[in-house]
N, C-alpha and C positions, 0 to 999 in steps of 0.2 A: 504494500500500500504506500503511495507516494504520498508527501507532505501535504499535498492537496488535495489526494483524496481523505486524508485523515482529517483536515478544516473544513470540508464538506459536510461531515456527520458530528458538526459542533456546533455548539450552541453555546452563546454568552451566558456567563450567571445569572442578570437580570433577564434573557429572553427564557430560561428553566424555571428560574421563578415565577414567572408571567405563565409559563404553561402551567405549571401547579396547581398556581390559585384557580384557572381556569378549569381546569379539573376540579378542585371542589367545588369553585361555584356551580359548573354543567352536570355535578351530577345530585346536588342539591337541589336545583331546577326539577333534576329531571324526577326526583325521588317526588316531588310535591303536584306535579303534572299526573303520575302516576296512583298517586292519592287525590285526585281531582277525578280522576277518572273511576276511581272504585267506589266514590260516595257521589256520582248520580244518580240520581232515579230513571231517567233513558226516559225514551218512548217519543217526543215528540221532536217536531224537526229541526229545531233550535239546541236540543239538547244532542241530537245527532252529528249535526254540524261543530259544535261544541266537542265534543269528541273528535271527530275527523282533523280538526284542528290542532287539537291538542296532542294526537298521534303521531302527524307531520314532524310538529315541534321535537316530539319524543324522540323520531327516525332523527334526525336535525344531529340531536344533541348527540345520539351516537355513535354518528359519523364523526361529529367533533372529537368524541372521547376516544374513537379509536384512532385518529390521527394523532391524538395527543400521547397517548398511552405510546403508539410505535414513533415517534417522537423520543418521547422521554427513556425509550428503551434502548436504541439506535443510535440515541446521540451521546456523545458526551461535553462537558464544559471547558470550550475553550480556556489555555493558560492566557493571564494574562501577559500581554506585550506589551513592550515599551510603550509610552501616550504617544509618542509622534509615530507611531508605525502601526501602519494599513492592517489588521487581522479581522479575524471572524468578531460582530460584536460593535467593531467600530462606527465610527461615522465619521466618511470622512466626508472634506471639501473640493471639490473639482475645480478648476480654472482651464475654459475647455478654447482653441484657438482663436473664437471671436471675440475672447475677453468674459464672456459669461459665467458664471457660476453655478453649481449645483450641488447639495448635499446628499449625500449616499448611506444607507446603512449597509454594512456589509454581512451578509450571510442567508442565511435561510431567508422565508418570509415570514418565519415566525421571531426572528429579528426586528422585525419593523416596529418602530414606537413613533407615538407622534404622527406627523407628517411626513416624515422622512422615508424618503422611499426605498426598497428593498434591491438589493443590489446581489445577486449571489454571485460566490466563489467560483460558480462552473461557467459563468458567462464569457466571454473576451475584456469586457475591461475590469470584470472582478477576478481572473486570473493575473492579470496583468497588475493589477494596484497590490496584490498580497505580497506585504513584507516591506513595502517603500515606505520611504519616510517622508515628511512634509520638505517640499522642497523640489523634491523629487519630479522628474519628467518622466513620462511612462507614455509607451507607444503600445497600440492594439491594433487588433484586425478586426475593422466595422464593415458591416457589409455593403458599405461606400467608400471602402479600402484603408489604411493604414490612417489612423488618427492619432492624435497626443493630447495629453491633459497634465495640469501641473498638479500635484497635490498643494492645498493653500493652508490645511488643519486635517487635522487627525483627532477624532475623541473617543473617547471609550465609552461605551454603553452606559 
């Protein structure tokens, strides 16, 4: 397994912690959906629909739980890296050649906090940023051909 496929299957402390909580609160949810559903009385078509609903919701949450369960199983927590260098977790700053800016979280998309948009490690300029430091010029392959971007800041999750 290369160093990159090992950053793949990581996750920042704060985005495990984020999966966690979310796991107890979805399966909270879902335990009180399911005690919604035992103490109706049925039969008419509000109370049907009220169900149908509320079963949707159920399927929902367990799709959720089961991506989160092989998530939290699968992955492990990235080490931390130096603040000025690109890793799983970060967020860095782009300075891209027309001058513009844009900020990146890098890793999974269960990475993403905020606003800030989800960048992964397997893509061309999330392979290309792991391990740079601010400062740093980094060249990729876009599929409008070879582009560069400066790094402007690096944060940590």
């Amino acid at each position: 397994m290369s160093v990159l496929d090992h950053q793949i299957h990581q996750l920042s402390a704060s985005a495990r912690k984020r999966l966690q909580q979310d796991e107890i609160d979805l399966t909270a949810r879902r335990a009180e959906l399911v005690a919604e559903q035992g103490s109706e009385t049925g039969g008419d078509l509000v109370d049907q629909a009220s169900f149908a609903t509320q079963q949707i919701e159920i399927e929902s949450i367990d799709r959720r739980l089961s991506r989160i369960h092989e998530l939290l199983s699968a992955t492990t927590v990235a080490s931390d890296a130096p603040e000025d260098t690109v890793a799983v977790g970060s967020v860095v700053t782009l300075r891209f050649d027309d001058g513009s800016t844009e900020a990146y979280q890098v890793g999974l998309i269960e990475e993403q906090a905020d606003d800030v948009v989800a960048l992964t490690p397997t893509s061309p300029l999330g392979r290309a940023l792991m391990g740079h430091k601010v400062g740093d010029k980094v060249t990729y392959a876009a599929p409008v051909g070879e582009l560069s971007v400066e790094i402007v800041q690096v944060a940590g999750s």
